[in-house]
C-alpha positions, 0 to 999 in steps of 0.5 A: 838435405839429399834430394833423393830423400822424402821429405815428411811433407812429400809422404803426407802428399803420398797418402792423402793421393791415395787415401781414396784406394785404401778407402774403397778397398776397405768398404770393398773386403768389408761389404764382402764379409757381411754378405757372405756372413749373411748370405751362407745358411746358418749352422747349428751346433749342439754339444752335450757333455759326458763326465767320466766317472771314477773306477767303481771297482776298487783298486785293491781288488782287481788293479791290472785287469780292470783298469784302463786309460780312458782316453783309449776307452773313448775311442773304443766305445767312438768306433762302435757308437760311430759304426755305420749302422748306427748313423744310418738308422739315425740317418733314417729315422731323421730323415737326413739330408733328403733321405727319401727324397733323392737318389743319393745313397744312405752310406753318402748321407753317413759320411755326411753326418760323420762329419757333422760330429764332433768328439773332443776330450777333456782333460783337467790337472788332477793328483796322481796317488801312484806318483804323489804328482799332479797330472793331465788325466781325461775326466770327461769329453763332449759330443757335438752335432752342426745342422741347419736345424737347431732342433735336428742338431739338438735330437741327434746330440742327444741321441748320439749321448745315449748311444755312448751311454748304452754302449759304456754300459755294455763295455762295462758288463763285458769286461766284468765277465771277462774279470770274473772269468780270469779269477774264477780260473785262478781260484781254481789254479789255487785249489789244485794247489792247496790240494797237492801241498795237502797231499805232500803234507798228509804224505810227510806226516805219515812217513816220518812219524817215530823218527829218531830225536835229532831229526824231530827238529828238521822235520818240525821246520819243514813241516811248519814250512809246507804248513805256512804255505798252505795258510798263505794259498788259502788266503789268497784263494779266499780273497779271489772268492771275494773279488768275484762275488764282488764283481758278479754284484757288479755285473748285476747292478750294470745289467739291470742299468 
């Protein structure tokens, strides 16, 4: 054997020499952990969760003026729920962060609680019927709150939840109006409409009745024609009364909610 191989006997010599400084350095990083594990305030967090209900206004109503992703739906409602008025009247009524009892200023204390919140979607496989295929869509998302007081974490989670709920509610009404508003506009593009062709259809009739017989057929057809259109506006107009109605019902029930 090469003498300047270790021979197994020579590694155990090595390990058992320093076994002891393994030994100590363990204890030692051990020891450290659980009293910095005992030694640091304890945290408390509190979570609620808020499912995302499915679209009430069918699709077949109102599919590109309603509609929208809800992860984008989130962050809109986030920004104005997480807005610093809001966190400073929860600030003040909790009395956050020594709120009253020092100097520090209550926009610190917001920035403060802005950390402590945490808002995460949540998203699940469901089946896309535009696609036919299965896809990763938001079907809800959590809120949570870290304080040192488990009943502070807790109350403010929960108001934060109905902050979130309050401000759906008011999203919802919004653009209920704003939908109701663009159909009314387009009824009445349809109306003018229907006023016109009844104007050119009233306008053909007189001018060409007691035509000769061979243009009686060219004539029918246009007619017929001008006729069918106007049944086609009118349907379109009667569907557009029945989605406002619709949504007007909609914007009732939410702002009684």
């Amino acid at each position: 054997m090469d003498s300047d191989e270790l021979s197994f006997s020579d590694l155990l010599s090595m390990l058992r020499r320093r076994f002891a400084v393994f030994a100590n350095s363990f204890i030692a990083l051990l020891s450290f952990s659980v009293l910095l594990a005992f030694g640091l305030p304890s945290v408390y967090e509190s979570t609620a969760t808020i499912l995302i209900e499915q679209q009430d206004i069918p699709d077949d109503l109102v599919q590109s003026t309603i509609t929208s992703y809800a992860d984008e739906r989130i962050q809109v409602i986030s920004q104005r729920v997480m807005s610093t008025d809001n966190l400073a009247g929860l600030v003040q009524r909790h009395e956050l962060y020594g709120y009253g009892k020092d100097d520090e200023s209550v926009g610190a204390k917001v920035s403060t609680l802005k950390d402590s919140i945490l808002i995460e979607p949540i998203s699940a496989d469901v089946f896309n019927q535009a696609s036919g295929r299965p896809a990763q869509a938001t079907i809800a998302f959590s809120v949570s709150v870290r304080h040192k007081n488990a009943e502070t974490a807790r109350d403010l989670a929960a108001e934060i939840t109905d902050l979130f709920l309050e401000e759906n509610r008011r999203s919802r009404a919004e653009q209920t109006l704003e939908t109701v508003t663009f159909l009314e506009s387009q009824s009445a593009a349809y109306q003018s409409e229907i006023d016109r062709i009844d104007g050119e259809i009233a306008q053909f009739k007189s001018l060409y009745q007691g035509m000769l017989p061979e243009n009686v057929s060219f004539n029918l057809q246009a007619l017929e024609r001008e006729e069918r259109q106007l049944i086609d506006i009118k349907g379109e107009k009667r569907t557009l009364e029945d989605r406002i109605r619709y949504l007007q019902d909609e914007r009732r029930k939410s702002m009684i909610e």
